[in-house]
N, CA, C and O atoms as a GROMACS GRO file, in nm:
protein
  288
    1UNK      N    1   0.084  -0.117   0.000
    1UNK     CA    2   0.000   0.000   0.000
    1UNK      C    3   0.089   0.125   0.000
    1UNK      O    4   0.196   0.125   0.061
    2UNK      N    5   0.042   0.234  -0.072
    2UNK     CA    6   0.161   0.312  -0.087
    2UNK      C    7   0.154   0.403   0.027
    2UNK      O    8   0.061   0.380   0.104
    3UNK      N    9   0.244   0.516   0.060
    3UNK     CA   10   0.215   0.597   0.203
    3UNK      C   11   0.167   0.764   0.163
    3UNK      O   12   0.203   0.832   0.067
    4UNK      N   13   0.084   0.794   0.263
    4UNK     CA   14   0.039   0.909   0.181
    4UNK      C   15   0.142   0.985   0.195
    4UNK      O   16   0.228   0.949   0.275
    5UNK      N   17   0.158   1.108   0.119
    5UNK     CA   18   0.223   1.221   0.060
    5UNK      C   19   0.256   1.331   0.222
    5UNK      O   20   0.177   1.401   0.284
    6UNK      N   21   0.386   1.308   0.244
    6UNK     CA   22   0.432   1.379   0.346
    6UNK      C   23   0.465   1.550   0.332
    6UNK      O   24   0.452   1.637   0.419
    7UNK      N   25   0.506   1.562   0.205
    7UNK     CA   26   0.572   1.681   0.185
    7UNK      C   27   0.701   1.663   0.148
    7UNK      O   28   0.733   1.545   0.160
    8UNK      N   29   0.810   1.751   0.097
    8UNK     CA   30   0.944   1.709   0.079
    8UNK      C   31   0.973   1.672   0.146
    8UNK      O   32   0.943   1.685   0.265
    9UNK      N   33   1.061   1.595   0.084
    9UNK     CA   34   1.181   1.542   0.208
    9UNK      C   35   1.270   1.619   0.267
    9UNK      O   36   1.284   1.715   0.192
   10UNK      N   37   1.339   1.631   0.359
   10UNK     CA   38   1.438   1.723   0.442
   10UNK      C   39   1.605   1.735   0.385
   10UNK      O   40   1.685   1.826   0.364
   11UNK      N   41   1.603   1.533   0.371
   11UNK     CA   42   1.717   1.526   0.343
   11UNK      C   43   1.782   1.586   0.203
   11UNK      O   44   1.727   1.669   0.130
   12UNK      N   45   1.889   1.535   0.186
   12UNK     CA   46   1.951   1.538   0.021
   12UNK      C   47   2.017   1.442  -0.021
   12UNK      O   48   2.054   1.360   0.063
   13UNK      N   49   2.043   1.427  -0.123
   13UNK     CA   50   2.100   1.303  -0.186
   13UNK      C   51   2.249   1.334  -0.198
   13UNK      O   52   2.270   1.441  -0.256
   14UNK      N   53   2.334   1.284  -0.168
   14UNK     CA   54   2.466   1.360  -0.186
   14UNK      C   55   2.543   1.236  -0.273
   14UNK      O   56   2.562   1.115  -0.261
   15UNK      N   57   2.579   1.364  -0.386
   15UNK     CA   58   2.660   1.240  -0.504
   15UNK      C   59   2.838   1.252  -0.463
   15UNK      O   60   2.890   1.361  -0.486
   16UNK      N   61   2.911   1.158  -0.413
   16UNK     CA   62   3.004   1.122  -0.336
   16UNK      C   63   3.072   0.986  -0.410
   16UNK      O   64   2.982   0.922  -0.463
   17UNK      N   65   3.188   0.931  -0.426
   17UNK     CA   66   3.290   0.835  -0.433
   17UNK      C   67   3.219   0.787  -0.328
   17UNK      O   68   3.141   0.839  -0.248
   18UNK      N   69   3.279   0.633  -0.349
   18UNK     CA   70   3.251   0.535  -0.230
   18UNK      C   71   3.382   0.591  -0.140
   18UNK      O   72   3.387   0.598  -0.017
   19UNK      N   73   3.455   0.616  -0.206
   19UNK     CA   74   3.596   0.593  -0.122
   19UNK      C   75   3.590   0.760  -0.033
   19UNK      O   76   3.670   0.780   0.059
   20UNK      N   77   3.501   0.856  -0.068
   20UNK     CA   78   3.465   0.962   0.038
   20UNK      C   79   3.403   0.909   0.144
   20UNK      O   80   3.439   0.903   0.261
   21UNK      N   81   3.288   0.865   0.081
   21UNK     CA   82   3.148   0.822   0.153
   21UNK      C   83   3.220   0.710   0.308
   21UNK      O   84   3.148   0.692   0.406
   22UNK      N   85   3.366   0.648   0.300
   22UNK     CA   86   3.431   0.526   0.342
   22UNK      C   87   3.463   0.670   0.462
   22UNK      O   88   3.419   0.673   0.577
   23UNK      N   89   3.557   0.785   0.392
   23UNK     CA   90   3.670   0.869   0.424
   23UNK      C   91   3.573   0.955   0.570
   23UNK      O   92   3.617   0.983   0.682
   24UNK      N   93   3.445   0.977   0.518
   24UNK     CA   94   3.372   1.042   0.611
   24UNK      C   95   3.314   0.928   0.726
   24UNK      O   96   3.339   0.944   0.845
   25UNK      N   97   3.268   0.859   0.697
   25UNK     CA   98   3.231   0.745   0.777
   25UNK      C   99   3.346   0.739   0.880
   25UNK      O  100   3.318   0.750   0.999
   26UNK      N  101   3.494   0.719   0.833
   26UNK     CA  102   3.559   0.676   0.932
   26UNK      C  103   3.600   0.829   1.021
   26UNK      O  104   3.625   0.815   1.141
   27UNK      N  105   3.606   0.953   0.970
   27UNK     CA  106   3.659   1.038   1.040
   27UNK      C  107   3.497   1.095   1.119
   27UNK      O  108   3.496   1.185   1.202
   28UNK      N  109   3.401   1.038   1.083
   28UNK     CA  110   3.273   1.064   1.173
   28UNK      C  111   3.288   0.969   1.311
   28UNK      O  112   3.262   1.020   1.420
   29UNK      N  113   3.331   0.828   1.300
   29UNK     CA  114   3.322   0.746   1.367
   29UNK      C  115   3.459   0.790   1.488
   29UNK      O  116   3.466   0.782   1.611
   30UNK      N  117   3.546   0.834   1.391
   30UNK     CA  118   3.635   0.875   1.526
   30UNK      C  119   3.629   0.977   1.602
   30UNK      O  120   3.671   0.992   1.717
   31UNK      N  121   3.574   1.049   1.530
   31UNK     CA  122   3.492   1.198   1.647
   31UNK      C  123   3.422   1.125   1.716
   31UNK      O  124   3.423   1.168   1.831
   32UNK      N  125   3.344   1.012   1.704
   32UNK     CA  126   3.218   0.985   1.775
   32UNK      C  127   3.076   1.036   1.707
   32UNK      O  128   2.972   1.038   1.773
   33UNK      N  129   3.080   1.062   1.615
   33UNK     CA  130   2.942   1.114   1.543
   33UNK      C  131   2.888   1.047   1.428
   33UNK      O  132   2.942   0.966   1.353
   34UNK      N  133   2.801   1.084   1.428
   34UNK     CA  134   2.741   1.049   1.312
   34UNK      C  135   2.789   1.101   1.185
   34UNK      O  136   2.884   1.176   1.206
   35UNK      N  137   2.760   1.090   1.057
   35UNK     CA  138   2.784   1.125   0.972
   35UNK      C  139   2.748   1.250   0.922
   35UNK      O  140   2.817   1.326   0.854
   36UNK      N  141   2.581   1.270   0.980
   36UNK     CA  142   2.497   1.407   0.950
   36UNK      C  143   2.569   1.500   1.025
   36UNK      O  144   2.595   1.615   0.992
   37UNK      N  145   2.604   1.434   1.145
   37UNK     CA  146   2.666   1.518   1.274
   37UNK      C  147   2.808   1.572   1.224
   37UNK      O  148   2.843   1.690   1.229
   38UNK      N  149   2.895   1.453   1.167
   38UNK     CA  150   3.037   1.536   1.164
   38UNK      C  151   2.984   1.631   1.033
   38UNK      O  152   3.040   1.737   1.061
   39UNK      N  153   2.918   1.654   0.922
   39UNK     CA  154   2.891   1.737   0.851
   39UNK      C  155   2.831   1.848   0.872
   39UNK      O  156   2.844   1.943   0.796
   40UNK      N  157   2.756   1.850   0.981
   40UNK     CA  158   2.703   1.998   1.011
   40UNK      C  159   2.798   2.054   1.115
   40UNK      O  160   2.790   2.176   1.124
   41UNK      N  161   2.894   1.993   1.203
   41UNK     CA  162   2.967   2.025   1.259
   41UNK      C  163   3.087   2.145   1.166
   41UNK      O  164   3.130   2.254   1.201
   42UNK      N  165   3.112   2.059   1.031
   42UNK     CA  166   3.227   2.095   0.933
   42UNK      C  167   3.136   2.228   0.919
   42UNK      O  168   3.187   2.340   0.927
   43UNK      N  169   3.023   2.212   0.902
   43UNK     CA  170   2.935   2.357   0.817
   43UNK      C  171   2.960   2.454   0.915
   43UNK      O  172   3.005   2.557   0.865
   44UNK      N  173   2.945   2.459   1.044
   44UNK     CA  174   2.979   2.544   1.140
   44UNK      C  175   3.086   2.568   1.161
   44UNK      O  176   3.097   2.681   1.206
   45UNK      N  177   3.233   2.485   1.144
   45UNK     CA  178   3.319   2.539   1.188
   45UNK      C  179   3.407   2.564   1.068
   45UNK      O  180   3.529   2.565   1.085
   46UNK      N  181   3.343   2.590   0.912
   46UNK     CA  182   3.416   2.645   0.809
   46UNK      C  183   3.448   2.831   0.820
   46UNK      O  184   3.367   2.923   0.827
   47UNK      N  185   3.521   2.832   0.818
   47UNK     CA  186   3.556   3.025   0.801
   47UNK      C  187   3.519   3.069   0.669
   47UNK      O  188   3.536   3.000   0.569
   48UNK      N  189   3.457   3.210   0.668
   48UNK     CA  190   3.368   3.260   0.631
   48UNK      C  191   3.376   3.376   0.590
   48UNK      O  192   3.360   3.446   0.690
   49UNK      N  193   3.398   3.464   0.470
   49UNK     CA  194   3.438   3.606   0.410
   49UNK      C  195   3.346   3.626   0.498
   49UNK      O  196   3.291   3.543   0.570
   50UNK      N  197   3.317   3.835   0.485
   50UNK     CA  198   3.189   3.890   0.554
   50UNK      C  199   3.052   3.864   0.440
   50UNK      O  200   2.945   3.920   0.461
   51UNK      N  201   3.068   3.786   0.338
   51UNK     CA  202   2.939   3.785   0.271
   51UNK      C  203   2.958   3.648   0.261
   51UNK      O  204   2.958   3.611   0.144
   52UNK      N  205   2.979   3.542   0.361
   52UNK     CA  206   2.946   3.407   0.350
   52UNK      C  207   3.005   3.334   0.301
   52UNK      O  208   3.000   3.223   0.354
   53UNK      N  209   3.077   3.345   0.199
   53UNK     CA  210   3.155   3.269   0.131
   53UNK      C  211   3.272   3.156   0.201
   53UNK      O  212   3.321   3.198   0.306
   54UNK      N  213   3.303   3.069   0.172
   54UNK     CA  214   3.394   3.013   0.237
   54UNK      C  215   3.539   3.041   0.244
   54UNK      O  216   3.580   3.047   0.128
   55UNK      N  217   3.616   3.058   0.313
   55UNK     CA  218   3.775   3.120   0.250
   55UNK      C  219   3.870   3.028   0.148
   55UNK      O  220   3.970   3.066   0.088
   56UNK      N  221   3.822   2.922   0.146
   56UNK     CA  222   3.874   2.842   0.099
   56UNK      C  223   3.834   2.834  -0.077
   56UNK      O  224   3.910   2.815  -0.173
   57UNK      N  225   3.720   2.852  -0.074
   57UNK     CA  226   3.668   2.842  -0.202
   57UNK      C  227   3.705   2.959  -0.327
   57UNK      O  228   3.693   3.082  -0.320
   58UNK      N  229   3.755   2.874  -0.444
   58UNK     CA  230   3.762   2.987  -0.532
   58UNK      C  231   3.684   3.142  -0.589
   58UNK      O  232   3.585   3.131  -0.662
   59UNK      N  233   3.721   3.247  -0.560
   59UNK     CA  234   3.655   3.356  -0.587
   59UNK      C  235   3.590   3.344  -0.746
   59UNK      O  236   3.643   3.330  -0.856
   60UNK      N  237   3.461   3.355  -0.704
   60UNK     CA  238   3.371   3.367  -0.855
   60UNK      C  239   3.301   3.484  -0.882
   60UNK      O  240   3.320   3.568  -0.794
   61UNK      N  241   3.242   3.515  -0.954
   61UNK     CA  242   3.170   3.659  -0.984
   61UNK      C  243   3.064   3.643  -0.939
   61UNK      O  244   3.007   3.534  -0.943
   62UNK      N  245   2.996   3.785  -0.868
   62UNK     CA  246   2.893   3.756  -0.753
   62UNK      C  247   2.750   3.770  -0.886
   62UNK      O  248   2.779   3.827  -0.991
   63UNK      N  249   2.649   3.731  -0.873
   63UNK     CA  250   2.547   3.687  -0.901
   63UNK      C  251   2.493   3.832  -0.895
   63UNK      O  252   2.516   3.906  -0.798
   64UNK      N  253   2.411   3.874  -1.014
   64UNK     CA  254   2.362   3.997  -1.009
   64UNK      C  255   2.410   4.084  -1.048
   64UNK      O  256   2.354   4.194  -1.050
   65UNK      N  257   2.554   4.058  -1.101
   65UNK     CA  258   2.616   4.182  -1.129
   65UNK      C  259   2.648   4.151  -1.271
   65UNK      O  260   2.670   4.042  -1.325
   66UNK      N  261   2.645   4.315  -1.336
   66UNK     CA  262   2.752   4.295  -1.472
   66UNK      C  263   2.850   4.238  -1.489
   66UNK      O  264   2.901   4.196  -1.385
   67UNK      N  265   2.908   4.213  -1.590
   67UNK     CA  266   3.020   4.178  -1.631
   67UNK      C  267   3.151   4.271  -1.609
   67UNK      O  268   3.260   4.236  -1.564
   68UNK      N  269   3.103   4.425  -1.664
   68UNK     CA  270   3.166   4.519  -1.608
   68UNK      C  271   3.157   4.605  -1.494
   68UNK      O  272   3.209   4.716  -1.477
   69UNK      N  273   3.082   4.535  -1.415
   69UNK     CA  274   3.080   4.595  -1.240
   69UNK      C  275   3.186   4.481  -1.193
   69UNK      O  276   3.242   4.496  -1.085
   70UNK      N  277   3.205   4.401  -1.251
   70UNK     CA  278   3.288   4.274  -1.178
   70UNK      C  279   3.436   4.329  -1.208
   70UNK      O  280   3.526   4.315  -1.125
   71UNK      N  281   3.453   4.390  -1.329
   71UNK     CA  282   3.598   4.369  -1.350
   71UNK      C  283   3.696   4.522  -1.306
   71UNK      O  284   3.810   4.558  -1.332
   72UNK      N  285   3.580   4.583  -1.227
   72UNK     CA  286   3.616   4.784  -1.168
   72UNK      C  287   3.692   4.709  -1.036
   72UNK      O  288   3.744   4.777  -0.947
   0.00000   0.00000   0.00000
């Protein structure tokens, strides 16, 4: 019997290597956490420009803007 219609789902599907999916598992398990857990943990303790961005991540052109507002 099928189940009625909940609403979206919460989760996400995350497209990952086995050999990540292995890499997180084991560095979740040695924190002691879960998997969801060591990942929202990482989300909180990533550093952060003042407009969100991650520091780590390559600088891209912000969304909304010209081509030539980007390059002043």
């Amino acid at each position: 019997m099928a189940q009625p219609y909940k609403g979206p789902r919460r989760g996400f599907n995350l497209k990952w290597t086995e050999e990540d999916r292995r890499l997180a598992q084991t560095r979740a398990g040695k924190a002691g956490l879960t998997m969801t857990d060591y990942l929202v943990t990482l989300l909180h303790r990533d550093e952060v420009d003042p407009d969100g961005c991650p520091l780590w991540a390559p600088t891209a052109p912000r969304l909304g803007q010209l081509p030539m507002e980007l390059s002043a």
